[in-house]
C-alpha atoms as an extended CHARMM CRD file, in Angstrom:
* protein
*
       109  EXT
         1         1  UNK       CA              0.0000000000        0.0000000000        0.0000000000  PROA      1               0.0000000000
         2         2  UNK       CA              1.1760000000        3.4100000000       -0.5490000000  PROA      2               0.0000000000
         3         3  UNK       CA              1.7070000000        6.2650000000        1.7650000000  PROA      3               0.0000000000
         4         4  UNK       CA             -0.9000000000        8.1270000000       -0.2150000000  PROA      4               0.0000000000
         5         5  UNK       CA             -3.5940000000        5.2660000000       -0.0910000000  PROA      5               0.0000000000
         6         6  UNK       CA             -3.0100000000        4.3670000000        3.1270000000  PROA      6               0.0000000000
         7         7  UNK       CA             -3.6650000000        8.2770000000        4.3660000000  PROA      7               0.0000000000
         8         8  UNK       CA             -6.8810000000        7.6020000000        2.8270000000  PROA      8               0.0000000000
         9         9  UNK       CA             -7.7770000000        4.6270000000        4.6790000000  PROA      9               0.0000000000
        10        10  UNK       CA             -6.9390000000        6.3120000000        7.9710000000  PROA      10              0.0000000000
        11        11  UNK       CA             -9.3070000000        8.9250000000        7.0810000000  PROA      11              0.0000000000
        12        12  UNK       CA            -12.1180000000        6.8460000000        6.3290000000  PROA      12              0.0000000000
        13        13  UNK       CA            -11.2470000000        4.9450000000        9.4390000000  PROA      13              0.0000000000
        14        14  UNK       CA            -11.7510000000        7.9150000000       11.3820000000  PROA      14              0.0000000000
        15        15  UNK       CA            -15.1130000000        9.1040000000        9.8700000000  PROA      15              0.0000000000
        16        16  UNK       CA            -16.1460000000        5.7490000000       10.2010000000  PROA      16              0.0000000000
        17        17  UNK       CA            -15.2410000000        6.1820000000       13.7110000000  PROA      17              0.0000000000
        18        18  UNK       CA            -17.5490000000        9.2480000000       13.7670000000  PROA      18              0.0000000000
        19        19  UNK       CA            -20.1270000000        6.7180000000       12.5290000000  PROA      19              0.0000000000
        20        20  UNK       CA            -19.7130000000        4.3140000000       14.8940000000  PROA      20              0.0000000000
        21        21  UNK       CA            -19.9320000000        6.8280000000       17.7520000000  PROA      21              0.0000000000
        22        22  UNK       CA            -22.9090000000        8.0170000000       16.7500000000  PROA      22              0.0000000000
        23        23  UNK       CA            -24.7460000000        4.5760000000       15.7970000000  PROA      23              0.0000000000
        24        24  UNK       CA            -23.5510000000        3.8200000000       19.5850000000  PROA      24              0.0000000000
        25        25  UNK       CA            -25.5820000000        6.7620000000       20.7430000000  PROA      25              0.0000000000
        26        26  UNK       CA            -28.8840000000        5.1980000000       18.5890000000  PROA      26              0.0000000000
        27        27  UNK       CA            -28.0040000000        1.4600000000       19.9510000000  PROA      27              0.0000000000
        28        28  UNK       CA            -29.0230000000        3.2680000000       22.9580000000  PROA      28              0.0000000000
        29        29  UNK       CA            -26.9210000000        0.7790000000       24.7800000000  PROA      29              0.0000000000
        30        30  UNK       CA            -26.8770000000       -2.1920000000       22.4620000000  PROA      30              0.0000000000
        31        31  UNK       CA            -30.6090000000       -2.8730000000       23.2400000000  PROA      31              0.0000000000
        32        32  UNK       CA            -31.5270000000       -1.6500000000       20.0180000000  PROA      32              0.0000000000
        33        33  UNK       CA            -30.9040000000       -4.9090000000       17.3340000000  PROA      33              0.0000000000
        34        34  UNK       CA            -30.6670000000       -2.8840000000       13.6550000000  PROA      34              0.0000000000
        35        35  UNK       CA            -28.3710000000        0.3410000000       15.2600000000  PROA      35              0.0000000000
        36        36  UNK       CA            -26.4460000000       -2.1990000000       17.3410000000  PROA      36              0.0000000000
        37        37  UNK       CA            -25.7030000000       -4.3320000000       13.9860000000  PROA      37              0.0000000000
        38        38  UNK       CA            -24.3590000000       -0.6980000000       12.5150000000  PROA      38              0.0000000000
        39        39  UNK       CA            -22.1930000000       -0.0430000000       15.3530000000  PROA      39              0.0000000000
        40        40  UNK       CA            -20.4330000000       -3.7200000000       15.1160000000  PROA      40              0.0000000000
        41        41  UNK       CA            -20.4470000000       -3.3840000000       11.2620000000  PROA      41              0.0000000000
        42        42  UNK       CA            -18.6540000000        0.6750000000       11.7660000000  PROA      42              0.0000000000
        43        43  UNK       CA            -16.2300000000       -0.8230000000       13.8180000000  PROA      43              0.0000000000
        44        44  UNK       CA            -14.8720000000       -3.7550000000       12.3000000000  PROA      44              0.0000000000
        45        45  UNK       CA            -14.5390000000       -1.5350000000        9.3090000000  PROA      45              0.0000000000
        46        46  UNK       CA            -12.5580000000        0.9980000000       11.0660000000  PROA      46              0.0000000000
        47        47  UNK       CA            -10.3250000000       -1.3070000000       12.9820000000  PROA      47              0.0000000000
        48        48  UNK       CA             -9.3290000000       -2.9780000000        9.3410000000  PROA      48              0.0000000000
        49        49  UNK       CA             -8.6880000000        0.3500000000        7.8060000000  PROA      49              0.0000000000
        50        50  UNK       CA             -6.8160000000        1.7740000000       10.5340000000  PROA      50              0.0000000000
        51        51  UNK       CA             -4.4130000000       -1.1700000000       10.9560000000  PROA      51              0.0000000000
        52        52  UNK       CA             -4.1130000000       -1.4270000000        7.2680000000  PROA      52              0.0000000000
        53        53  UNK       CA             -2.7420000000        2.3500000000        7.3300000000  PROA      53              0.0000000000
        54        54  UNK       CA             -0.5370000000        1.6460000000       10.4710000000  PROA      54              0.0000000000
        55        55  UNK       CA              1.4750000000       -1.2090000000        7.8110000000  PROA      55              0.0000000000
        56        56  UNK       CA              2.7440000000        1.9330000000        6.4240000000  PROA      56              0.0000000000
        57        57  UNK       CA              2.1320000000        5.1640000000        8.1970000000  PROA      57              0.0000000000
        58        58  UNK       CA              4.1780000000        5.8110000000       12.0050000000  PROA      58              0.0000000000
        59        59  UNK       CA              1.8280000000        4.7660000000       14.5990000000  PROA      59              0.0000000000
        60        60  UNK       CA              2.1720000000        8.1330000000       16.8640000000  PROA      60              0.0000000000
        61        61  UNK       CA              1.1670000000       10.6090000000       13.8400000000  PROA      61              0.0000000000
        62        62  UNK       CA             -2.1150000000        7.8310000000       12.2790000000  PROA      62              0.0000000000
        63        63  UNK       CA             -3.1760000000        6.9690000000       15.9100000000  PROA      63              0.0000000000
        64        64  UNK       CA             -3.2970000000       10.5970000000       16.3700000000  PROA      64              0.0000000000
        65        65  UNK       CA             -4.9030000000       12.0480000000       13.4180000000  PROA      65              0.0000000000
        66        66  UNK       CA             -7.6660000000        9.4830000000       13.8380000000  PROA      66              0.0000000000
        67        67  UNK       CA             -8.5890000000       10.2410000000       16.9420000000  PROA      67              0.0000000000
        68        68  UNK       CA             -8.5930000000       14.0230000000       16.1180000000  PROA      68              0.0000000000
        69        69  UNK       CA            -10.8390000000       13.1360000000       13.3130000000  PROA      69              0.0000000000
        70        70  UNK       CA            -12.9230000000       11.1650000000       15.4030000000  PROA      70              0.0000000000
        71        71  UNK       CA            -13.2160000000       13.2990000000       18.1960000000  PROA      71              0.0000000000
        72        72  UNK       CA            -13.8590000000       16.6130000000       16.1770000000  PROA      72              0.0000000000
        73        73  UNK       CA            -16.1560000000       14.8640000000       13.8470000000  PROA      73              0.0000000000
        74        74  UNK       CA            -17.9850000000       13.3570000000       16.7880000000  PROA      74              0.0000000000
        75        75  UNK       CA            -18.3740000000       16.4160000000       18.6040000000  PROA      75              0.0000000000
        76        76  UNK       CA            -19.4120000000       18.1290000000       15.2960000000  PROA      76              0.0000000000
        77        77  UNK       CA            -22.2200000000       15.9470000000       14.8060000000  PROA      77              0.0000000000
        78        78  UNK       CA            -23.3090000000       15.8450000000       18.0760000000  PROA      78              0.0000000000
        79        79  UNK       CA            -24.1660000000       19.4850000000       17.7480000000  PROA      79              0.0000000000
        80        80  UNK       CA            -25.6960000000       18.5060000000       14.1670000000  PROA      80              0.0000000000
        81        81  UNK       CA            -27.6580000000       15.4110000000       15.4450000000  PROA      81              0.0000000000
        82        82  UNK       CA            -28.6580000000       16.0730000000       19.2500000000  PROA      82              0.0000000000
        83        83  UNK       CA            -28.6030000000       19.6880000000       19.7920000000  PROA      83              0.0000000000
        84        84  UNK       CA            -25.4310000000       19.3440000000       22.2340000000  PROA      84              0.0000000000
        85        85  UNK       CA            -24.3580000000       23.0960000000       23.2170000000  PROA      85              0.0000000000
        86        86  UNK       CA            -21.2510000000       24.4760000000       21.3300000000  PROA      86              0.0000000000
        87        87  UNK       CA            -19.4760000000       26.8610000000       23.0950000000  PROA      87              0.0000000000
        88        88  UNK       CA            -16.3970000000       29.4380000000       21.6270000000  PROA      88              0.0000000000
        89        89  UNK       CA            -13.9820000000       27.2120000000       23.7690000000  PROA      89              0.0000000000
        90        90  UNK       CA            -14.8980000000       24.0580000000       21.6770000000  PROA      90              0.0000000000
        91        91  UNK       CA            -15.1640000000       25.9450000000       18.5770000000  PROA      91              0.0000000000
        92        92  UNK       CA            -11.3360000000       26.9930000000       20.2690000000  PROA      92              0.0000000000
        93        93  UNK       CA            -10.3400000000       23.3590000000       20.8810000000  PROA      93              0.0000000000
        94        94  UNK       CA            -11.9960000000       22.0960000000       17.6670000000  PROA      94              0.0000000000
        95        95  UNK       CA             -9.6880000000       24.3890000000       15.4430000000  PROA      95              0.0000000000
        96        96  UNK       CA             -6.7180000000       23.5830000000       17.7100000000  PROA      96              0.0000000000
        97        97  UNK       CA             -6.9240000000       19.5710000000       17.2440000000  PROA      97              0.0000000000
        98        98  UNK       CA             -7.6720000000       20.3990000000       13.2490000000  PROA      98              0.0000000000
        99        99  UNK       CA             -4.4540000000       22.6380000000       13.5320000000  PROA      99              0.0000000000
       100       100  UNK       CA             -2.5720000000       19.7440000000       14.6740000000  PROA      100             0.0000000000
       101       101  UNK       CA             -3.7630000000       17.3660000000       12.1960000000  PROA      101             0.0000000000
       102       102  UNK       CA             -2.9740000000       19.2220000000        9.8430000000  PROA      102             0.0000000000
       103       103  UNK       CA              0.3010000000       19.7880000000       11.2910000000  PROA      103             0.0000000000
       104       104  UNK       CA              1.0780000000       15.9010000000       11.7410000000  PROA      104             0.0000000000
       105       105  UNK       CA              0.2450000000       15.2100000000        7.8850000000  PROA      105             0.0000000000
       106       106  UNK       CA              2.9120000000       17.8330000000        6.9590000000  PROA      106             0.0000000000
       107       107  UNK       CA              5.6690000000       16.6890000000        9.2390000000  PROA      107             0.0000000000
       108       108  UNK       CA              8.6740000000       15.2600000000        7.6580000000  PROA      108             0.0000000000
       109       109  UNK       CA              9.2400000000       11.3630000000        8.3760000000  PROA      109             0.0000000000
């Protein structure tokens, strides 16, 4: 895999994540049968993309920028989906991990 395909799977892997959070939230605690399916589907597909990206990518800068995109995303639709409050010092904090994504993809290896 290249480094360029396997940037892509780690950032499906982390909207997928976002997925996966959010089908958690609708499996209302895995007593619902079709969202709870989703959420076991979302992550088995996001475990298998994020370890195929860790064959290539550095472990420190993928783990990393898929949790940033998973937590950002997350908290993004939150606001989007259940009317969670969104304050200047998350709007602050959501820039800042974005900032550091950004600034992992462009670091030299």
């Amino acid at each position: 895999m290249s480094p360029q395909i396997a940037w892509v799977a780690l950032v499906t892997a982390g909207l997928l994540d976002v997925g996966w959070a959010i089908s958690m939230k609708y499996a209302e605690g895995y007593t619902r049968l079709g969202w709870s399916m989703v959420s076991l589907a979302l992550l088995a597909a996001f475990v298998f993309l994020l370890g195929r990206a860790l064959q290539v990518l550095e472990i420190g800068i993928a783990y990393t920028v898929w949790t940033g995109i998973g937590a950002v995303g997350t908290l993004t639709m939150g606001v989007l989906l259940f009317g969670e409050a969104l304050h200047p010092v998350k709007i602050a904090g959501i820039v800042l991990v974005l900032a550091g994504i950004v600034a992992l993809k462009l670091a030299p290896t």
